[in-house]
C-alpha positions, 0 to 999 in steps of 0.5 A: 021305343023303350031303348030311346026312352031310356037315351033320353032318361040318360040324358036327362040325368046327364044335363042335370048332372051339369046343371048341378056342376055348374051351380056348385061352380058359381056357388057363393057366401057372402059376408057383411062388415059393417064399419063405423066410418064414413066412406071416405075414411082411408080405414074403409077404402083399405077394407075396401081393398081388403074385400077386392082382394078375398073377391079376387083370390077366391074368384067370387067364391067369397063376397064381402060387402061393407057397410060405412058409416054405422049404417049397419049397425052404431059402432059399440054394437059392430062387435056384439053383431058379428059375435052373435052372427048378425054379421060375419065380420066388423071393424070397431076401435079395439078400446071401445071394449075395455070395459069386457077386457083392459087389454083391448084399452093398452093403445090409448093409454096416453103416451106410452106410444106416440110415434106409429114405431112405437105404436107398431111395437105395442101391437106385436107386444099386445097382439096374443092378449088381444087375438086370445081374448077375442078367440074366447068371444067367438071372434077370429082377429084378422088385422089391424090398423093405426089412426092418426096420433091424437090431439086436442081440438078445442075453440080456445086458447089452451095453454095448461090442463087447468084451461079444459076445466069445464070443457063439454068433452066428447068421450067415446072410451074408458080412457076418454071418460077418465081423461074428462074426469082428471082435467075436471071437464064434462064427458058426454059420449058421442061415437063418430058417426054422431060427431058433425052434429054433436059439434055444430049443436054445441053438445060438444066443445072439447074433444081429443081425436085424431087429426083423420076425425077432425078431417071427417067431421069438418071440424073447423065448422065448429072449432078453431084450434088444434093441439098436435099433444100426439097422445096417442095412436090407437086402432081399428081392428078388423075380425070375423065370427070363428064359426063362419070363417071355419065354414069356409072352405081352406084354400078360401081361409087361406085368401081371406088371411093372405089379404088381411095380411096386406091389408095390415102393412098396407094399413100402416102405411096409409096411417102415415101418410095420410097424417100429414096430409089431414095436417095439412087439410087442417091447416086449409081450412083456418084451423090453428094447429098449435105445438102445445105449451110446456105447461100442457105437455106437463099436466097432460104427462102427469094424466098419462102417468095416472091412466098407465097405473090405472090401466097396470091395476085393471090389467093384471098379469096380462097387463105386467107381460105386454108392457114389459115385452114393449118396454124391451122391443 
């Protein structure tokens, strides 16, 4: 008798043994990343893939959820989420922080890089300022990722900087806000998940976006015309809190970088891509995409002129290196 109960002692432990080896198998984190675009937006889809591909390679030992459309949380607080851990991961426009530090403003300094080469260049110039002002928040840089060039949407003729005098102009960064107050326009802040309804009530009747916001907003519900001034490209960064990426395990990291990796190249290319193709989108739906007049280009050259001296000040030392490494690639 005692020599089967101990069998079956044995064997209890033995199946418990396997139970617990199979729920160590199974065993899963999972991450949220909240984004500030709505689900359509190729910077989602392509954080999508990004998800897909860590769910892949760590065979569901990592699960990503994202969160569009702000509906996690509004896009100036994605950032404080994840340094605090309410999240693990975010994507933000990198300059909607230049207040905390001017290197994360270097991309909508307006026309220091209006082609997606040139912009490419500015990030590897920019990037090490950037990733290392992020490490010191608690935050590790996975990738980033360029918008559309930016242009100027408006419901009428605009043939000089004179004509957005009074204009009721959506700002969402430092360098919006400065750019309403040089042109003599009214800046009221709006972030993108607020934009169809600041448009169609009127809060706003002037704004410099990208072609892929225009697209998203059906902008040509409320305005009319569209300037191609190709201002500026700037980005999305994608980051995760330090201490939850360290939690991993490293074969995990490693797939999580590996896919930040592609999903970088892979987001430069849809950049370009889909360009042309909200261009076009634009174009279908009645709204004037107009090459701006010399008399523009000038006054918006002379504002860009501004804002670079303004941003070398705030910018430092940190500020002389990127753009002296730029200005040499």
């Amino acid at each position: 008798m005692t020599m089967h109960f101990k069998a079956i002692a044995r064997l209890g432990l033995t199946a418990a043994a396997l139970i617990a080896g199979a729920g160590a198998a199974v065993a899963q984190t999972a991450w949220v990343l909240p984004s500030a675009y709505p689900p359509a937006n190729y910077h989602v889809q392509n954080l999508s893939q990004f998800a897909s591909d860590v769910d892949a390679a760590t065979s569901g030992a990592l699960k990503i959820t994202i969160h569009p459309n702000a509906s996690l949380f509004k896009a100036p607080d994605i950032k404080r989420a994840v340094q605090t851990g309410q999240a693990q991961a975010g994507e933000v426009l990198i300059s909607l922080h230049e207040n905390e530090n001017p290197v994360f403003g270097i991309d909508v300094v307006p026309f220091l890089a209006t082609s997606f080469d040139q912009s490419k260049k500015l990030w590897s110039a920019s990037r090490p300022a950037i990733e290392k002002a992020l490490d010191a928040q608690g935050l590790k840089l996975l990738y980033a990722t360029p918008w559309p060039p930016q242009g100027i949407f408006t419901k009428k003729d605009v043939n000089s900087v004179a004509d957005l005098k009074g204009l009721k102009w959506r700002a969402y960064n430092v360098g919006t806000s400065r750019i309403a107050e040089l042109v003599s326009a009214q800046p009221v802040t709006v972030q993108a998940a607020e934009l169809p309804q600041a448009l169609a009530t009127g809060v706003v009747d002037g704004l410099m976006t990208s072609s892929a916001t225009g697209v998203d907003s059906k902008i040509w519900e409320s305005l009319t015309h569209y300037y191609d001034t190709q201002a500026w490209i700037p980005k999305n960064v994608v980051f995760v809190n330090k201490a939850a990426f360290e939690s991993l395990d490293l074969a995990v990291q490693k797939a999580v970088t590996d896919a930040a990796a592609a999903a970088e190249t892979r987001g430069w290319a849809l950049g370009v891509e889909k360009t042309a193709a909200y261009m076009d989108t634009l174009k279908k739906n009645g709204m004037q995409v107009v090459e701006p007049s010399a008399d523009l280009k000038k006054g918006l050259a002379d504002v860009g002129a501004r804002l670079t001296e303004d941003w070398s000040k705030k910018a430092g030392a940190d500020g002389a290196a990127i753009l002296d490494a730029y200005r040499k690639m």
